[in-house]
C-alpha positions in Angstrom: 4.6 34.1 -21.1 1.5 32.1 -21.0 2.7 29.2 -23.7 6.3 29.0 -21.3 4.3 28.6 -18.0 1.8 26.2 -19.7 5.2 24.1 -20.3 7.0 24.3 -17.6 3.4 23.2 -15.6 3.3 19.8 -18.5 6.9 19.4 -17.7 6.6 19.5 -14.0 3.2 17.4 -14.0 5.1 14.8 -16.3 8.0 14.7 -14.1 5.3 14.1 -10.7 3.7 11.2 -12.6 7.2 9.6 -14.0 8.2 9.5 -10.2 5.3 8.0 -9.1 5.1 5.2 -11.4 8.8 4.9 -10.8 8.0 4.6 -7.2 5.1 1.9 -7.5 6.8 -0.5 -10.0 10.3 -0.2 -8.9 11.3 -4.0 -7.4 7.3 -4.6 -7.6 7.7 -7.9 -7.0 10.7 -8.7 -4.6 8.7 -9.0 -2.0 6.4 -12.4 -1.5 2.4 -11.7 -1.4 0.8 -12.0 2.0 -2.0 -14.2 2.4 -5.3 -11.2 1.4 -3.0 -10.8 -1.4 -2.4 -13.6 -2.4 -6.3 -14.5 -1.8 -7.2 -12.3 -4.8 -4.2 -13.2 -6.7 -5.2 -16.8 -6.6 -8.7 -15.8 -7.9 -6.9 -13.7 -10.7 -5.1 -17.0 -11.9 -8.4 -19.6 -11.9 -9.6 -16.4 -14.5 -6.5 -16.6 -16.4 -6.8 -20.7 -16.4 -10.4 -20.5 -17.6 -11.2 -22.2 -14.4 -14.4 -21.5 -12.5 -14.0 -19.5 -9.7 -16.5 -18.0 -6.4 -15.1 -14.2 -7.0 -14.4 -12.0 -4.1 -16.5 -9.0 -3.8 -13.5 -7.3 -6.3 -14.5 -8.6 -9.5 -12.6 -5.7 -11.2 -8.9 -7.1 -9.5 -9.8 -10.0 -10.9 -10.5 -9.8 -14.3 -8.2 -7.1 -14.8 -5.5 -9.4 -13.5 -6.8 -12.7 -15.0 -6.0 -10.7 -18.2 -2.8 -9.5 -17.1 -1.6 -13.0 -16.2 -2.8 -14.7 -19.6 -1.0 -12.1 -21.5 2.2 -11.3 -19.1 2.4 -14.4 -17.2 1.5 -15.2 -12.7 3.9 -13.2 -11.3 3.9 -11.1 -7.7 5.0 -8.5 -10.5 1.4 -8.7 -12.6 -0.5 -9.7 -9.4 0.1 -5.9 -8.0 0.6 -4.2 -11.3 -3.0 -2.7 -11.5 -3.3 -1.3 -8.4 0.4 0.3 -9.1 -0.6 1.7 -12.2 -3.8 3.3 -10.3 -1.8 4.7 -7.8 0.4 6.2 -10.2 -2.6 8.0 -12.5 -3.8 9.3 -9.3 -1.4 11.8 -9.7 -2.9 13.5 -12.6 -5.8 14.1 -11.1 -4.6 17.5 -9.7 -4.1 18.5 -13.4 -8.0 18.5 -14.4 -8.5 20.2 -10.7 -6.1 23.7 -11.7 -8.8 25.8 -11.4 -10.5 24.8 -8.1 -7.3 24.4 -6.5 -4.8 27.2 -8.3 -1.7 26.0 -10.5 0.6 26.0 -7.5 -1.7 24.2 -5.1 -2.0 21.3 -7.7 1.0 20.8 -8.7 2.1 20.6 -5.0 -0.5 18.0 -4.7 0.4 15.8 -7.6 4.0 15.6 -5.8 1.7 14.9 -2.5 0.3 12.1 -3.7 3.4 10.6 -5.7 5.7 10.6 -2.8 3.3 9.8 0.3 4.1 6.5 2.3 0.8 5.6 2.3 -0.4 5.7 -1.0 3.1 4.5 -2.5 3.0 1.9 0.0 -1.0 0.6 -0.5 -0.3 1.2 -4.5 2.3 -1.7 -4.3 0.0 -4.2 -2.9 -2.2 -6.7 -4.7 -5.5 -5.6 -3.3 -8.5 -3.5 -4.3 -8.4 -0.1 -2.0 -5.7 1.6 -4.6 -8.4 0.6 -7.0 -10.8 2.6 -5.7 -9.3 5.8 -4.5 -7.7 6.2 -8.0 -10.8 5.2 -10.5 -13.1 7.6 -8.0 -10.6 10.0 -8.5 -10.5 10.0 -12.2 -13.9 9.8 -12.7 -13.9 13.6 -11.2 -10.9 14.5 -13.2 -12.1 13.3 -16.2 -16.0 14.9 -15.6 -14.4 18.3 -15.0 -12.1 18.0 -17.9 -14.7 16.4 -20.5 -14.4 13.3 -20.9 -17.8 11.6 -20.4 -16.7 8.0 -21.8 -13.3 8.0 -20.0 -15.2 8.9 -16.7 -18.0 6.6 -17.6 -15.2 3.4 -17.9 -13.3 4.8 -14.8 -16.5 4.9 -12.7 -17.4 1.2 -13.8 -13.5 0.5 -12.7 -14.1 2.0 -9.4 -17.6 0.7 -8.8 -16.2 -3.2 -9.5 -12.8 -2.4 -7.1 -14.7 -3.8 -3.9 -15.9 -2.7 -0.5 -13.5 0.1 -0.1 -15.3 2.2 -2.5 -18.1 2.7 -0.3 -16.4 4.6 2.7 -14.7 6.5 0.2 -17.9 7.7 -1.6 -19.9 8.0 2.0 -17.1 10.3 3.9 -17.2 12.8 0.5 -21.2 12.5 1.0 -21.6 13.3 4.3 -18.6 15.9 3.9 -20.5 18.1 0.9 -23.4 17.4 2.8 -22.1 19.2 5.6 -20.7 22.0 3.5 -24.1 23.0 2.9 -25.0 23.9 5.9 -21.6 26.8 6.2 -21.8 27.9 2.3 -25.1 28.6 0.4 -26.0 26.4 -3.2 -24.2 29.2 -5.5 -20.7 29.2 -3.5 -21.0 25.2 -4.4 -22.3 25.3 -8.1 -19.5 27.8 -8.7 -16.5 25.1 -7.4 -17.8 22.4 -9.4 -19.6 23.9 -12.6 -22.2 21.6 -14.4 -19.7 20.5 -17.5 -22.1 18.0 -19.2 -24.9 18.1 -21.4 -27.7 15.3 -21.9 -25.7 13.9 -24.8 -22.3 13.6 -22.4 -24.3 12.1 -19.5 -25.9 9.4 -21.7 -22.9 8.7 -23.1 -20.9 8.4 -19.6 -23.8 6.3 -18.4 -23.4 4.1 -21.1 -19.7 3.7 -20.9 -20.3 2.8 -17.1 -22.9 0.0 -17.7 -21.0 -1.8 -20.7 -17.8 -1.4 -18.2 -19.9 -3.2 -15.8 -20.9 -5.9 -17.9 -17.7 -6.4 -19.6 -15.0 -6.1 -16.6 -17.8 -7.5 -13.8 -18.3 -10.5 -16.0 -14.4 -10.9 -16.6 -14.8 -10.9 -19.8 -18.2 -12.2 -20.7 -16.6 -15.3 -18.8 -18.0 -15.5 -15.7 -21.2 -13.8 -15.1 -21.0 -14.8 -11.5 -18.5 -11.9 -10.7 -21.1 -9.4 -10.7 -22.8 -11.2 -8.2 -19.2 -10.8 -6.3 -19.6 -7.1 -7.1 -23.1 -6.9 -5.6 -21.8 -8.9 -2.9 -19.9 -5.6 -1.8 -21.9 -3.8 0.3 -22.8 -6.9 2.4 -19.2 -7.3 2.8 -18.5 -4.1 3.9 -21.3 -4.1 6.3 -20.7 -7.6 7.6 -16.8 -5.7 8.6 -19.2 -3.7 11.2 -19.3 -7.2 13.2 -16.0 -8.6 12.8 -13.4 -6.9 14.8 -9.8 -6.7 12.9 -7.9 -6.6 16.4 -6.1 -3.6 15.1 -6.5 -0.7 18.0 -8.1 2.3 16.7 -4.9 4.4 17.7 -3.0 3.2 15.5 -4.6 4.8 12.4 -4.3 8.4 14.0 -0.7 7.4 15.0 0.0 6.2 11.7 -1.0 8.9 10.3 0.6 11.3 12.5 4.2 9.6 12.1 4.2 8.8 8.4 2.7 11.8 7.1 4.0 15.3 9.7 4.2 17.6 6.6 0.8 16.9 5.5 -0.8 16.7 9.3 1.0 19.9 10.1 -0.2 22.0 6.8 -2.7 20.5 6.7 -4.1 21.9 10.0 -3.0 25.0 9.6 -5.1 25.4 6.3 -8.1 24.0 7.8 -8.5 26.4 10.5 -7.2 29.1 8.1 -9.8 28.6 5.6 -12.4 27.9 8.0 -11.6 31.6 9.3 -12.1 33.0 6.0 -15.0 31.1 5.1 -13.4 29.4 1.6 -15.9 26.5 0.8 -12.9 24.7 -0.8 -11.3 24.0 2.2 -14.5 23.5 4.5 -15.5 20.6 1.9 -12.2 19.0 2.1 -11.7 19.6 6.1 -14.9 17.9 6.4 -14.0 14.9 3.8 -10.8 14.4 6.2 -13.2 14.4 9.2 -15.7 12.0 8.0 -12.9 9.6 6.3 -11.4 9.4 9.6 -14.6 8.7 11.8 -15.5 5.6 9.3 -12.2 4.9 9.0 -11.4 4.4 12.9 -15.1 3.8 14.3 -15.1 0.6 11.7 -14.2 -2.7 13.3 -12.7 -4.3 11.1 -10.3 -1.5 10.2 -7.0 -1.8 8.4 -4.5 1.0 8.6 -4.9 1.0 4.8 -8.5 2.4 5.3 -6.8 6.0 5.8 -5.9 6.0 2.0 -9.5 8.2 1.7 -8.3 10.9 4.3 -4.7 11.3 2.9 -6.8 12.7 -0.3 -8.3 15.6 1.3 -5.3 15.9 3.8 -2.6 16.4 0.8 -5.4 19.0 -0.2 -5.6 21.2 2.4 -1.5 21.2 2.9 -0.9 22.0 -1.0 -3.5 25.1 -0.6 -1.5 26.1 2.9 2.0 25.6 1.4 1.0 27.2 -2.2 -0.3 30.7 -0.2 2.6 30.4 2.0 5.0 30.4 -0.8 3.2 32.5 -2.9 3.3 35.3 -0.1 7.3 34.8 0.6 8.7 38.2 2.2 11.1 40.2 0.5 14.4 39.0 2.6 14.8 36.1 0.4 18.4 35.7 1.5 18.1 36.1 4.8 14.9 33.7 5.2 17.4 30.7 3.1 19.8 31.8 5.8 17.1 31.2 8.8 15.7 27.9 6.7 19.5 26.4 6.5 20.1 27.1 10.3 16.9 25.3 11.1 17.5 22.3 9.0 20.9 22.0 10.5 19.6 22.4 14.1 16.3 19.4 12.9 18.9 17.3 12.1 21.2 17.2 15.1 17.7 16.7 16.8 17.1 13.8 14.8 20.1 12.3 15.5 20.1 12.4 18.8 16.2 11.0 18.8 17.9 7.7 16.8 20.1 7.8 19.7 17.6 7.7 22.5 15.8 4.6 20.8 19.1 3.1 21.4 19.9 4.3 24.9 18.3 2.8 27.8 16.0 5.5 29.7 17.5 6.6 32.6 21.3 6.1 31.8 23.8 9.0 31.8 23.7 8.7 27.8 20.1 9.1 27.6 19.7 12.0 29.6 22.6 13.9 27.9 20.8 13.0 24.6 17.2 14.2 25.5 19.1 17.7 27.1 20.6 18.1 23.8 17.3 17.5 22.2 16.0 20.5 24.5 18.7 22.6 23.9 19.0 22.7 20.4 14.9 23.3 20.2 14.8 26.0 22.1 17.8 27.7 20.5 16.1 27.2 17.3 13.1 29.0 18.6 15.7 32.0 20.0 16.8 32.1 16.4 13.5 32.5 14.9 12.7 35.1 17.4 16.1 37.1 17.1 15.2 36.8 13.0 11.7 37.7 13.6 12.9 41.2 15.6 15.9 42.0 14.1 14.0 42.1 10.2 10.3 41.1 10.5 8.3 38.3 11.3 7.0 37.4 7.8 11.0 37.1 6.7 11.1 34.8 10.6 7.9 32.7 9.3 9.5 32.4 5.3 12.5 30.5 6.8 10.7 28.7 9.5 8.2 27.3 6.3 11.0 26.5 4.6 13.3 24.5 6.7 10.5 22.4 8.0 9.3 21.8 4.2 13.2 20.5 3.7 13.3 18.3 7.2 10.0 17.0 7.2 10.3 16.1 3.4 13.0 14.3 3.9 11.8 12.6 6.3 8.8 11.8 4.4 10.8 10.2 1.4 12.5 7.9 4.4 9.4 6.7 5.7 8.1 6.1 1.8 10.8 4.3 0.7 10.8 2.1 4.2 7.4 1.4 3.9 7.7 0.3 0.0 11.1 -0.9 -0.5 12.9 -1.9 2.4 11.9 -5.3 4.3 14.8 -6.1 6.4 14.5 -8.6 8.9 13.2 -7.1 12.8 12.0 -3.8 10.4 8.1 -3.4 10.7 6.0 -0.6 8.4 2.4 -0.2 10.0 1.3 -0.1 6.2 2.3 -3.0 5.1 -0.4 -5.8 4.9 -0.5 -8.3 7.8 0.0 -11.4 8.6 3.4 -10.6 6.1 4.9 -13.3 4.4 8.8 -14.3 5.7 10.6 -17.0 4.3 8.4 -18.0 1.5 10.9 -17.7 -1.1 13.3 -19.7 1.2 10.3 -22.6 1.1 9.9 -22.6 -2.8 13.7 -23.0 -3.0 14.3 -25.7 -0.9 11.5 -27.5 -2.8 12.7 -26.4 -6.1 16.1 -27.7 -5.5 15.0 -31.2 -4.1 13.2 -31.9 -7.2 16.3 -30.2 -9.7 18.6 -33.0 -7.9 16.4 -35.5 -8.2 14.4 -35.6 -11.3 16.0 -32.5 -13.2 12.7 -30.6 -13.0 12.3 -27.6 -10.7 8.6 -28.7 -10.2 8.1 -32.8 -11.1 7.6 -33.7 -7.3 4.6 -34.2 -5.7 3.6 -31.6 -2.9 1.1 -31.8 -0.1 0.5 -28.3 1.1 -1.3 -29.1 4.7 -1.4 -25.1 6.1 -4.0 -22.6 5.1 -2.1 -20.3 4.1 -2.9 -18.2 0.5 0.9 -17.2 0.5 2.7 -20.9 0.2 -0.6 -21.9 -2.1 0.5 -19.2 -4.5 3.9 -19.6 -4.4 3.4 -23.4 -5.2 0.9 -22.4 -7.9 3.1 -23.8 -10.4 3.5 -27.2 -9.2 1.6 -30.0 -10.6 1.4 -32.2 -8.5 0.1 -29.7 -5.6 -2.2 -30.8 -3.1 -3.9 -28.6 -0.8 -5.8 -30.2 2.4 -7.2 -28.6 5.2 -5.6 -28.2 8.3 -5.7 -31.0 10.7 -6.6 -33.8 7.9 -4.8 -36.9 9.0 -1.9 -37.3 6.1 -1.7 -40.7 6.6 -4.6 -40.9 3.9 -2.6 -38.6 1.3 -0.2 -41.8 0.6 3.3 -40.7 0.5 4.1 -37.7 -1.2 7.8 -36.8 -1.7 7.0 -33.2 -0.1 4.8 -32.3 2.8 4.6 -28.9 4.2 2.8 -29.2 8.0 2.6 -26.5 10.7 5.3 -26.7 13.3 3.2 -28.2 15.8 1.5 -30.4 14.3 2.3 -34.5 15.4 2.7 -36.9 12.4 4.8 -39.9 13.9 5.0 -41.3 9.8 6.4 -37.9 9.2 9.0 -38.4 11.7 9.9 -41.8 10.8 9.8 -41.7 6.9 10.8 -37.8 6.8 13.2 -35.5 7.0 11.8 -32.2 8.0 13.1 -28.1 8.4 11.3 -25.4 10.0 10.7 -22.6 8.6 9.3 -18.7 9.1 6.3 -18.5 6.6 4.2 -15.7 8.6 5.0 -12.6 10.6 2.6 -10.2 13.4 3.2 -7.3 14.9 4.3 -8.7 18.6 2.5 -5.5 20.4 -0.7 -4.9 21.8 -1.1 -0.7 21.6 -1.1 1.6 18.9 2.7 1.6 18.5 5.4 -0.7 19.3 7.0 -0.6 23.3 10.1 1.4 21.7 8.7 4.2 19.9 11.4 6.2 19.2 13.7 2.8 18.0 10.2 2.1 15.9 10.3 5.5 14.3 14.2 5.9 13.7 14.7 2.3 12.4 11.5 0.8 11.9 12.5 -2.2 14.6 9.7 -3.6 16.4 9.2 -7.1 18.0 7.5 -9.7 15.9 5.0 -13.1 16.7 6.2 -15.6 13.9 4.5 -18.8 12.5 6.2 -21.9 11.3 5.9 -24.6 9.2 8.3 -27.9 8.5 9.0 -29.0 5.2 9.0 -32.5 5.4 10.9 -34.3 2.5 10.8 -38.0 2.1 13.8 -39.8 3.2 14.9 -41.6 -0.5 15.0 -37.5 -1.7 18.4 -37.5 -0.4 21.8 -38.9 -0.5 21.9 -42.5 1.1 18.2 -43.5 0.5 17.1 -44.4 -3.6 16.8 -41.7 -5.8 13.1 -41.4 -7.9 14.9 -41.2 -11.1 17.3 -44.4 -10.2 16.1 -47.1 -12.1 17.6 -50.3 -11.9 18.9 -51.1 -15.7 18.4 -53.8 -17.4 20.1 -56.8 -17.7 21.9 -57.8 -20.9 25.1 -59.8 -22.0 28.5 -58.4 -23.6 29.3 -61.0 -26.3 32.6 -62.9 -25.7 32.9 -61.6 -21.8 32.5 -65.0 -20.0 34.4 -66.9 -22.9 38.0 -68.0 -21.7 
């Protein structure tokens, strides 16, 4: 019996991390990297060129994808691979954490953390946050499970992934800090046991330091980059003074919409375990508090920075949902029954909640919808009730667990897969980086194609890049003839390039007169003030949401096209035909 459990538990924790890597590197790079991704991306590819480089304060994201480019080729596909591949090991981190958390609460919480929004969704991103939350996380896993080196390498990972380490480290601090004070030393030395001797500790010391050196110095190439790593904390701290503009409501609404199975089990464990004094649950309860405080007190926050609650979040709903399961009533049957009628009853509500983000408030069809919305909630609750009376309460509860588990999954594997797969035009996801990159792609094509018809390379014309924007830079990467000037550098002095890419507003009259120029959509905000967008419930059916754009013009030199002379047209020579002029 034990060998087939032990099995089925591999399969089941094989299956959670096959899905979550699946998850992360599906159509990984369909979508064009926004400008602080393509930032570090750009650093990652003056690594792989040998070129020096100032390294941001994530030496780690750059050497590990300096490597990655100079093996796999510069790609948006490489440029987020590490953080995907981080994101995706996070999930066996419940595995090394069976016996803290019990073999039902951790598998629940490796298929947490594969399938939330937010850590799918940050995981896909070229940035350093994934980087952190999931080498901080192994270095746990790997300490409880024996593994000094591994942790040793992993902690050097996580220590060279950037400024978001330290909120991550300081929340946990502060939050077993606190725990001190509600549970004495034993109750603490008895969740997390001493597992290393002198011999382990040295050798996972050692492991850290020569990570250090070796990754912090990509490669024994730069030595500067652990200067960038020092650089760090400053950077972090220096956030404390430099507001973001992002409202501090947004995080807890964010949080609240994308994750409702998690927020609502979540809860409900906390104050449970609180009531029944389980350390566990006070420690991780108190990690979720403190991530949050930094989190939302920090000025310069990013709705990314909620990564390191969603941790002990996903904790305290897989403890809630595995004792809830665990204790399931005898009326199996009937509780399916009860679950089935309340799915059905969640997803005429839903429906009709699409529809009022449709209808305008006030109108006949809006008021029929919202009364139907009412209805069908309070005749779930008569159900429940009738259940709860006519067999018992626990068999009532049972089907009430489970029908929201079903909706509220579902609905959760929605918002994931809007928030790392779908980027339709008008469709905003609050986790996706900002500004986002629009018609980049569209940009590199139309400059492709000018030089394919005119020279027969994709990338022989000469490009002046006059926006500061990482995005296009990347994009244009390639190019060899690329010039980057600042903004507002009179072109006039850059001679007369066959491509020129200006903002919208900016006044060239040699432009104009020796140019042919098309506008374009290169960068996208969110075109609201508050925490969520003026339509909430069109936001949170469909994702739409008004949006401030940027342009640019691609100005293209007038001989590029048909009419003017072509740069390969060249004149040819002049020779005679023997015996043409002879009568």
């Amino acid at each position: 019996m034990s060998f087939n459990r032990l099995s089925i538990e591999q399969v089941l924790y094989g299956l959670a991390i096959l899905l979550a890597l699946t998850l992360r590197l599906l159509n990984l790079g369909a979508i064009p990297l926004a400008d602080s991704e393509a930032v570090l991306a750009l650093q990652a590819f003056d690594v792989s060129q040998g070129e020096k480089v100032a390294i941001d304060p994530q030496p780690g994201f750059a050497a590990l994808t300096g490597l990655t480019f100079a093996l796999l080729g510069s790609s948006e596909f490489t440029a987020r691979l590490w953080p995907a591949l981080a994101g995706g090991l996070l999930v066996i981190v419940p595995y090394f954490l069976r016996r803290q958390l019990g073999r039902g609460a951790a598998i629940i919480l490796a298929f947490g953390l594969a399938f939330d929004p937010g850590l799918v969704a940050v995981s896909r991103q070229a940035d350093g946050p994934m980087l952190s939350v999931g080498f901080s996380l192994l270095v746990l896993g790997l300490a409880i499970a024996g593994y000094p080196i591994l942790a040793g390498v992993a902690a050097g990972l996580a220590l060279l992934s950037g400024p978001a380490l330290l909120p991550g480290l300081l929340g946990l601090a502060l939050a077993w800090g606190a725990s001190l004070l509600f549970s004495d030393t034993e109750e603490g030395d008895q969740l997390f046991p001493a597992v290393w001797d002198e011999k382990a500790l040295r050798n996972g010391l050692l492991a850290m330091l020569g990570t250090l050196v070796l990754v912090g110095t990509l490669f024994l190439r730069a030595p500067q980059g652990l200067g960038g790593w020092i650089a760090g904390l400053p950077s972090y701290l220096s956030g404390w003074a430099q507001p973001s503009g992002v409202p501090a409501l947004r995080l807890v609404s964010a949080l609240v919409v994308y994750q409702p199975l998690a927020v609502i089990f979540g809860l409900i464990g906390a104050i449970q375990g609180w009531l029944r004094g389980k350390r566990l649950v006070k420690v991780a309860s108190l990690w979720l508090v403190f991530a949050l405080i930094l989190s939302i007190l920090y000025p310069a926050r990013q709705v990314h920075d909620l990564i390191w609650a969603l941790i002990p979040l996903w904790i305290l709903a897989a403890l809630t949902l595995a004792g809830l399961f665990a204790d399931s009533g005898e009326n199996s049957m009937i509780s399916l029954g009860h679950a089935t009628i309340l799915f059905i009853f969640m997803t005429l509500v839903w429906v009709n909640i699409a529809g009022l983000g449709q209808s305008e408030p006030g109108s006949p069809g809006y008021l029929t919808r919202l009364a139907v919305v009412g209805g069908v909630i309070a005749l779930g609750a008569v159900t429940s009730g009738l259940i709860g009376l006519g067999w018992s309460w626990k068999t009532a509860q049972d089907g009430a667990v489970w029908g929201m588990c079903a909706i509220l999954g579902i609905y959760t594997l929605a918002g994931m897969w809007w928030a790392s797969q779908v980027r339709d035009p008008g469709r905003v996801d609050l986790w996706q980086p900002f500004p986002s990159s629009a018609d980049t792609r569209l940009i590199i094509e139309t400059v492709t194609d000018l030089s394919a018809w005119n020279i027969g390379d994709t990338q022989a014309l000469d490009v002046t890049l006059a926006v500061d924007s990482p995005a296009l830079h990347w994009s244009l990467r390639t190019f060899p003839s690329l010039s980057v000037i600042p903004e507002g550098e009179q072109l006039i002095s850059m001679g007369s390039p066959a491509i020129v890419i200006t903002r919208q507003d900016v006044e060239e009259p040699g432009l104009a007169a020796e140019y042919r120029g098309q506008d374009f959509v290169f960068r996208t905000y969110p075109g609201w003030f508050g925490a969520l967008p003026p339509n909430i419930l069109r936001w949170v059916a469909f994702r739409l949401a008004p949006l401030q754009e940027e342009q640019v013009i691609v100005w293209a030199r007038a001989d590029l096209f048909p009419g003017g002379s072509s740069l390969s047209e060249e004149s040819p020579p002049a020779f005679d035909i023997p015996g043409l002029d002879e009568p």
